[in-house]
N, C-alpha and C positions, 0 to 999 in steps of 0.2 A: 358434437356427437361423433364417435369412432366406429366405425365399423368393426365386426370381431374380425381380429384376424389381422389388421390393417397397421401396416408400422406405425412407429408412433412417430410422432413428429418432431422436425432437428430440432439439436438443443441450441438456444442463444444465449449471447451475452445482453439482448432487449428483452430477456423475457424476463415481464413483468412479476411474475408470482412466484419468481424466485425472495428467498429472502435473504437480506444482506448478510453479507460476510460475517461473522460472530468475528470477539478477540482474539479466541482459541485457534479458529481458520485460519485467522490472517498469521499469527503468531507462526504456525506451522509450515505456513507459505515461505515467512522470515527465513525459518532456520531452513529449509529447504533449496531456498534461492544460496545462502551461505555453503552449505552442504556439498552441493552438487554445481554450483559452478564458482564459488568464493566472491558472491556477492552479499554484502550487508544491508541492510534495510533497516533502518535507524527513525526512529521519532525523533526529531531534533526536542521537540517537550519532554522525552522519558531522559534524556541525557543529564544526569545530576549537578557533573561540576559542570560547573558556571565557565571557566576556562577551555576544556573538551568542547561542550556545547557552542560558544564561539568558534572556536577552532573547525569543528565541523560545517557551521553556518557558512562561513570564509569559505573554503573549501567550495562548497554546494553553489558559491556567488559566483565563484571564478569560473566554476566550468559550467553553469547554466543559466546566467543571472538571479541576479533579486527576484521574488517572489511577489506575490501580485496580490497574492488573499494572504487569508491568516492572522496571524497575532505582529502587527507589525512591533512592538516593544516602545510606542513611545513615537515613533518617527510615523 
């Protein structure tokens, strides 16, 4: 219960009854982070050639190691 009148209370990132991020939000955040400071944010799965996509995995291994979840591919 709020009192009238009574600020409303901070916003978090624990607050539960938020609802997840849609495609469209995150999508937006993408080209946003690219935009305004020339960072990309890449789905290594939406990546199509097969060669790129490696090439990026490689990349992501060097400068933060191997991945722990996800689709390992077989290994």
């Amino acid at each position: 219960m709020r009192l009238p009148g009574a600020p409303l209370p901070p916003r978090s990132s624990l607050d539960l009854a938020r609802s997840p991020t849609t495609v469209v939000e995150l999508d937006a955040l993408r080209a946003a982070a690219w935009h305004q400071h020339g960072v990309a944010a890449l789905s290594v799965e939406d990546i199509a050639d097969p060669w790129l996509r490696q090439a990026v995995t490689n990349e992501a291994n060097r400068r933060w190691g191997r991945r722990h979840g996800g689709i390992q591919h077989g290994r």
